[in-house]
C-alpha positions in Angstrom: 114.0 87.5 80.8 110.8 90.1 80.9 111.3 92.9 82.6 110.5 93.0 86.0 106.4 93.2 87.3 105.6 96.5 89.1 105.9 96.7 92.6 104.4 98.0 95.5 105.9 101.5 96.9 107.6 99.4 99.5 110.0 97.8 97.3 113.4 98.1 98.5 116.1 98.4 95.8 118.6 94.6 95.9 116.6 93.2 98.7 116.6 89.6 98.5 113.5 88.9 100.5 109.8 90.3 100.5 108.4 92.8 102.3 106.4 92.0 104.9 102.6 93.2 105.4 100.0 93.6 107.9 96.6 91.8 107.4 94.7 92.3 104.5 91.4 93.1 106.0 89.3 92.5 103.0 90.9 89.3 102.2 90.6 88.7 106.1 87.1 89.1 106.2 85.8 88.0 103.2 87.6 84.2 103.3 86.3 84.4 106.7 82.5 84.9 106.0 82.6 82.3 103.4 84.2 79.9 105.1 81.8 80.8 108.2 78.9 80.3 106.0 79.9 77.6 104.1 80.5 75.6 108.0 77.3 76.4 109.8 75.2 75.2 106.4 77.6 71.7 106.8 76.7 71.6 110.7 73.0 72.8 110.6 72.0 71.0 107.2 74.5 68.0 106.4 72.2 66.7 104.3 71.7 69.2 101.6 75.6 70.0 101.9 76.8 66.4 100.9 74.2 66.6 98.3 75.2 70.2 96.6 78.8 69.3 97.0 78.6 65.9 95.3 76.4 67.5 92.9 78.4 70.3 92.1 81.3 68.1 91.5 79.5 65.7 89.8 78.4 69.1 87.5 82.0 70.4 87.2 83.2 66.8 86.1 80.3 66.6 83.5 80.9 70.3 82.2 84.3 70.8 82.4 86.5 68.1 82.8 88.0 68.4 79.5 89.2 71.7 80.6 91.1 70.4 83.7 92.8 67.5 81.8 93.4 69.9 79.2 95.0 72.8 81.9 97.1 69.9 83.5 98.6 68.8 80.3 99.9 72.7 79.2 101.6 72.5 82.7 103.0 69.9 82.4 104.1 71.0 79.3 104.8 74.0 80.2 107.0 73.2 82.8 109.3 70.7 81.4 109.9 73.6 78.6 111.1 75.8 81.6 113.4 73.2 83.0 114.7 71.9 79.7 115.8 75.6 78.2 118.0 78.5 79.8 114.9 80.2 81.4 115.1 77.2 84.0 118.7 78.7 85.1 116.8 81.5 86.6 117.0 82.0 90.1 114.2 82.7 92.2 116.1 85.4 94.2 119.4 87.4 93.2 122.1 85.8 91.0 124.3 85.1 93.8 121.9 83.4 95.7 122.2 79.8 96.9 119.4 77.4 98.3 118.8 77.5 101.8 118.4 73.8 102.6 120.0 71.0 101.0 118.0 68.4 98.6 116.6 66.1 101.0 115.4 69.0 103.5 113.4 70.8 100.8 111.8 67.6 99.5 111.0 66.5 103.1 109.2 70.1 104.0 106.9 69.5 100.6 105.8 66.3 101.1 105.3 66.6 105.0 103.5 70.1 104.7 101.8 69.0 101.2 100.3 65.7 100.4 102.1 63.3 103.4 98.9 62.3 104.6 97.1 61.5 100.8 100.4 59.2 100.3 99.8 57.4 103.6 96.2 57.0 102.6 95.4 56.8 99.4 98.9 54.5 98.7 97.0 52.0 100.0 93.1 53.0 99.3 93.9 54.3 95.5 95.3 50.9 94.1 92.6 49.0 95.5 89.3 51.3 94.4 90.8 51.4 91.3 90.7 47.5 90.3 87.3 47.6 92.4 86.4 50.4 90.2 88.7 51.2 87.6 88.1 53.9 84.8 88.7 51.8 82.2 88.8 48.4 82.4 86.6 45.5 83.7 86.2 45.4 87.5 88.2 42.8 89.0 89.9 42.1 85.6 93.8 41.5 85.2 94.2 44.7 83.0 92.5 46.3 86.1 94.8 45.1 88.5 97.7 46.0 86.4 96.5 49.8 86.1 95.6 50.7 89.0 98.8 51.2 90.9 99.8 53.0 87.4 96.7 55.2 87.8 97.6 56.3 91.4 101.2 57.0 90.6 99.8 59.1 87.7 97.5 61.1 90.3 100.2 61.4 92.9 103.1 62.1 90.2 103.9 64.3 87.2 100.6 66.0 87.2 100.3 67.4 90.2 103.8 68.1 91.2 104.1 70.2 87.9 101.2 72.2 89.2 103.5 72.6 92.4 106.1 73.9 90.6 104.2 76.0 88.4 103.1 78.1 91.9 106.5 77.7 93.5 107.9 79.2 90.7 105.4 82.1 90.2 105.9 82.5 94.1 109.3 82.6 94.4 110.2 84.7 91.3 107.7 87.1 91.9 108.2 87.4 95.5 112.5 86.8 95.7 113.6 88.3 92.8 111.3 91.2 91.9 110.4 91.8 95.8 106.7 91.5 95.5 104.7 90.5 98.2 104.7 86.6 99.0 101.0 86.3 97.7 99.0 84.9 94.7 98.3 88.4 93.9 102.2 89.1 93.0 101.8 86.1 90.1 99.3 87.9 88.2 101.3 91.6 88.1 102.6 91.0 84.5 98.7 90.7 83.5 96.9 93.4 85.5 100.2 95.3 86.9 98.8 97.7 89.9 95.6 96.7 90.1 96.8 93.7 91.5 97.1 95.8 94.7 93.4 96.5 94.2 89.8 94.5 93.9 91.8 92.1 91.4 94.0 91.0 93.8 91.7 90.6 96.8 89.6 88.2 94.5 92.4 85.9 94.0 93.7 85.6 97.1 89.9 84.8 98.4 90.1 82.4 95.9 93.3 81.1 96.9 92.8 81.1 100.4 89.6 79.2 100.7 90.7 76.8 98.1 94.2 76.0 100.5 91.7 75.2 103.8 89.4 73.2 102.1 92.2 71.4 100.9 94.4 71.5 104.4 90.5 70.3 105.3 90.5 67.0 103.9 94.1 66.2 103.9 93.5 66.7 108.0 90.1 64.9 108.0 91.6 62.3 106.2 94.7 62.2 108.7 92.8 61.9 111.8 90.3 58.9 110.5 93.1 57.1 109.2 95.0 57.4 112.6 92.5 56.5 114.8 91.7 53.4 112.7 95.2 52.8 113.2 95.1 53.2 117.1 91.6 51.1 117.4 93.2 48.5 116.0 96.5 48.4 117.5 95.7 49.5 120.8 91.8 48.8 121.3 91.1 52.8 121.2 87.4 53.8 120.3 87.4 54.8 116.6 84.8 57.7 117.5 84.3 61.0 116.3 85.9 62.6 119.9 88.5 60.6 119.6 89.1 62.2 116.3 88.3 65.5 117.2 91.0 65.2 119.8 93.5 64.0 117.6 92.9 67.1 115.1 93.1 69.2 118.1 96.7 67.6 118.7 97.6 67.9 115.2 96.9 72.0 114.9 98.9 72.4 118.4 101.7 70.6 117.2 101.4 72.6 113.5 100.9 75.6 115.9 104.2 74.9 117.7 106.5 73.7 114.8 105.6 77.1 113.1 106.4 79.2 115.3 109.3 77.5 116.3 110.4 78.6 112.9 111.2 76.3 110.0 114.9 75.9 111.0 113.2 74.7 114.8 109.9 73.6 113.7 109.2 72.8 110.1 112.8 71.4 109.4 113.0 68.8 112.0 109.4 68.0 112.1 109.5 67.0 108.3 112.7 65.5 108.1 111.3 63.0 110.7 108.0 62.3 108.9 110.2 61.1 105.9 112.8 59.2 107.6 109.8 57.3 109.9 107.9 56.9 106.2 111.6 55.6 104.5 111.6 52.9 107.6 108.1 51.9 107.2 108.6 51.6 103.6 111.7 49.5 104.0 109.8 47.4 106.7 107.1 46.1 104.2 109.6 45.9 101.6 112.2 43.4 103.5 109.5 42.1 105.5 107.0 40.9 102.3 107.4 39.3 98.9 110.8 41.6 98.2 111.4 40.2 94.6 107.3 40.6 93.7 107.5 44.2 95.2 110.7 44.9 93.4 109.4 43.5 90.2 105.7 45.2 90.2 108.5 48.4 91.0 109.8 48.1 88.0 107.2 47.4 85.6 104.9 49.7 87.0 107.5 52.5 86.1 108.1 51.3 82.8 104.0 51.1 82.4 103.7 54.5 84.0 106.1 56.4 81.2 104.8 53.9 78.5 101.2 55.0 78.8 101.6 58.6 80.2 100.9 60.5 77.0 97.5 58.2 76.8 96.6 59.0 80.2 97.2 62.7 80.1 94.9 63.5 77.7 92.2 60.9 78.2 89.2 62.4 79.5 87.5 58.7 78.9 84.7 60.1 76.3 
């Protein structure tokens, strides 16, 4: 193992937790006047936001897609190196140190606080856009219909959760075991070593920080439409923009509450009910539907998935 990454002057020698900080005004206030900007020019122009934002994407896709296939795929590689050799032995805090939470807890906090609400959504939207428009096949056709539940496992699976565990890993060693601060900042010490305490590290944790609320952003968006659909149609409520504004207010005060509550309180409970509710729901369309079609399409969609995963790693459909 490298030695360990400089640390701030704080450091405390066989501490098993980072120190904590006060805000970081420049990171304060520049994520804040971007964000700020980037908000009133939605509100006062919507127009020419939707249109520079699906542009710029559009741009990105064109210009540099190959790059993000080709960054995913050394993760992913990268990754399964670490968990496959001794390195993945490594602890994130001191060698004595035991996890916190058992299996089932930990997996419930990620999905709950992660992507929860894509998986309620886009379970059910992903499959269907893609034989409506899949990337490559004919619309409608029966190869389309077979890949398209393979394509949304593939952008709900190994991809992204390797990305996930690229972070948590830079996070935790970083932060657990050498006692740098729980930031993005921390992750890059072995490259700039102090000057991560400087303009570096304010940079990258602008970065960060707007990148994590525009994504919190639409996971939420997406959240509140898909629930008040739900609630129009079950219970005649109007599916209306202050109905959803409501129901994102409810959302942030029950975030608000959990989290201070602390995760034992809070984050723990909260999450271990989301999955459980999601585990019943699951079993309820299972048992309640065509079980031996569902179990079957189970199957062969894994066995597609790992058959054609190498394919669709790489394929940046040139």
């Amino acid at each position: 193992m490298a030695e360990a990454p400089p640390a701030p002057s704080a450091q405390k020698e066989g501490g098993a937790r980072p120190a904590h900080s006060r805000v970081n005004l420049p990171v304060f206030a520049g994520t804040s006047v971007i964000i700020v900007a980037f908000v009133l020019f939605a509100a006062i122009w919507p127009g020419a936001a939707e249109t520079a934002i699906f542009g710029s994407m559009a741009w990105i896709a064109t210009n540099f897609g190959w790059y993000y296939v080709l960054t995913a795929t050394i993760v992913v590689v990268f990754v399964l190196l670490v968990a496959l050799s001794r390195v993945g032995r490594t602890r994130m805090g001191p060698d004595h140190s035991v996890p916190k939470y058992n299996l089932f807890t930990w997996a419930a906090m990620l999905f709950a606080a992660g992507i929860g609400v894509d998986l309620m959504f886009f379970g059910i939207s992903g499959p269907a856009t893609n034989i409506l428009t899949p990337p490559d096949a004919p619309a409608g056709s029966d190869e389309a219909a077979r890949m398209a539940t393979i394509w949304t496992i593939f952008h709900y699976g190994i991809p992204g959760w390797a990305m996930y565990a690229l972070m948590g890993m830079a996070f935790g060693l970083f932060a657990y075991r050498y006692h740098l601060p729980l930031s993005i900042r921390s992750a890059l010490a072995p490259i700039f070593g102090r000057r991560i305490h400087g303009a570096v590290g304010h940079v990258a944790e602008i970065g960060s920080t707007i990148g994590t609320i525009f994504g919190i952003s639409v996971s939420l968006g997406i959240g509140v439409v898909f629930l008040n659909y739900g609630l129009s149609a079950l219970f005649g409520i109007p599916n209306s923009i202050a109905v959803q504004i409501a129901l994102m207010a409810l959302a942030v005060g029950i975030t608000i509450v959990s989290t201070v509550s602390g995760v034992d309180k809070g984050i723990r409970r909260l999450s271990e009910l989301n999955v459980l509710l999601a585990i019943v729901l699951m079993l309820w369309v299972l048992f309640s539907g065509h079980t031996h079609q569902l179990l079957n399409a189970l199957v062969q969609n894994i066995g597609d998935f790992f058959s054609r995963f190498p394919g669709m790693m790489m394929n940046t459909f040139a």
